[in-house]
Every structure is written in C-alpha cells, then in structure tokens.
C-alpha positions in Angstrom: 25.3 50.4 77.8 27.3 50.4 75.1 28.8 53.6 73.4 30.0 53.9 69.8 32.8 56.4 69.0 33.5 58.5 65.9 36.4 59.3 64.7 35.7 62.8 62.4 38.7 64.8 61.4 39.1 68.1 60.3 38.4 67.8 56.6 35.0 65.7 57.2 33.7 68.8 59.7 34.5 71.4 56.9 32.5 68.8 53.9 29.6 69.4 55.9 29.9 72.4 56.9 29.8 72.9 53.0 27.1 71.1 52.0 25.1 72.8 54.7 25.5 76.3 54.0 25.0 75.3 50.2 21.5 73.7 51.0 20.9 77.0 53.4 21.8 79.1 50.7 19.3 77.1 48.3 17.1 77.5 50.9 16.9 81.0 50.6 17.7 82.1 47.0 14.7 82.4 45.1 15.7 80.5 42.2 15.6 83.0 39.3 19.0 84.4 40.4 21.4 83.1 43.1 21.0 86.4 45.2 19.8 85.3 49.2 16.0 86.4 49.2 15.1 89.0 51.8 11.6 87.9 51.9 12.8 84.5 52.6 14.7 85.6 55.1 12.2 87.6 56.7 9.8 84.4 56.8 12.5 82.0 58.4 13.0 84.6 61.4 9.5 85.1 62.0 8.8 81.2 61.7 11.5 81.0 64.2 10.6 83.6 66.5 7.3 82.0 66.9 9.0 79.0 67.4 10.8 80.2 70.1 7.6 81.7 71.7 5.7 79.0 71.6 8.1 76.7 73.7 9.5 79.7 76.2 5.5 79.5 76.5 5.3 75.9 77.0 8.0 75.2 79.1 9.0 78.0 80.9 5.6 79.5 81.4 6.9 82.8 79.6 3.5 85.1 78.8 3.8 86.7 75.3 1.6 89.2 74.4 -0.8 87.9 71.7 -0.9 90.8 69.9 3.1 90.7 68.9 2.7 86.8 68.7 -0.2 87.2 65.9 1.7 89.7 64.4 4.5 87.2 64.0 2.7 84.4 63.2 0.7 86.7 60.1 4.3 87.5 58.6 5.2 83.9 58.8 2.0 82.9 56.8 2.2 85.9 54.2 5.6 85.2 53.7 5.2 81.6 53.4 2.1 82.2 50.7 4.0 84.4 48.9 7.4 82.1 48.7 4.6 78.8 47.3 2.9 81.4 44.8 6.5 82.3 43.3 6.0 78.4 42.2 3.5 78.8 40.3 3.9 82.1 38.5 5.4 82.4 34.6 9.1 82.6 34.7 10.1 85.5 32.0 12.0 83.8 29.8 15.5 85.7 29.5 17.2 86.7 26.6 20.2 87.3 25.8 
C-alpha cells in the first residue's frame, strides 16, 4: 500500500477556505445585488434536511413521518422552481 503525503501550510488552508465561502456566497446571492438570498437559503436547508432524512432512513432505519418529510421535500421543489424562474425573468434595467 502505498501512502502519499501532503504537505499544506497555513496560508494554502486559508486560500481555500476563501474561495469556498466566495463560491458559497455566489451560491446564495441572487445575482441582482450581492445580499445572501433568504429564499435560497431556505431551499438549501430543506434540500438538506431531506437529505439527511432520507439516509437516517436508509441506514439507520429511522421512521420519519411522511407528512413533515413531504412537507420538506414541497419547500425544496418551490424553492428550487422559484430560484430557475428568477433566470428567466426581465432584469429591470437600473439607472442611475
């Protein structure tokens, strides 16, 4: 077996770290302004909670209730419809 080591100092961990949260934080603005997007947001967590559900589920044989995992999964769809049809809308052209 053979095992390849890294050497990553402090400045390479804080470049990434960077460039992460700058790609999160495009992530989640909604392009028109560079605020975070609470819809967005809102989307991500219940994408994620279903997430979770679904492999607690699978692997740990943890019931959910369908009713609160529907419920979930229905704001994770809106949201996700809403955040493409933004795409496609007229951007109001800004004057100043």
């Amino acid at each position: 077996m053979v095992v390849i080591v890294m050497s990553v100092n402090a400045s390479t961990v804080k470049q990434l770290m960077e460039i992460a949260m700058k790609w999160y934080h495009s992530v989640l603005s909604d392009g028109t302004d560079e605020n975070i997007s609470s819809k967005r947001v809102v989307t991500l967590l219940a994408f994620l909670l279903c997430a979770i559900a679904f492999v607690a589920n699978l692997f740990w044989n943890f019931d959910i209730k369908d009713s609160i995992f529907e419920g979930m999964m229905y704001i994770a769809i809106a949201g996700l419809g809403f955040t493409a049809s933004e795409r496609f809308s007229k951007q109001k052209d800004i004057e100043k």
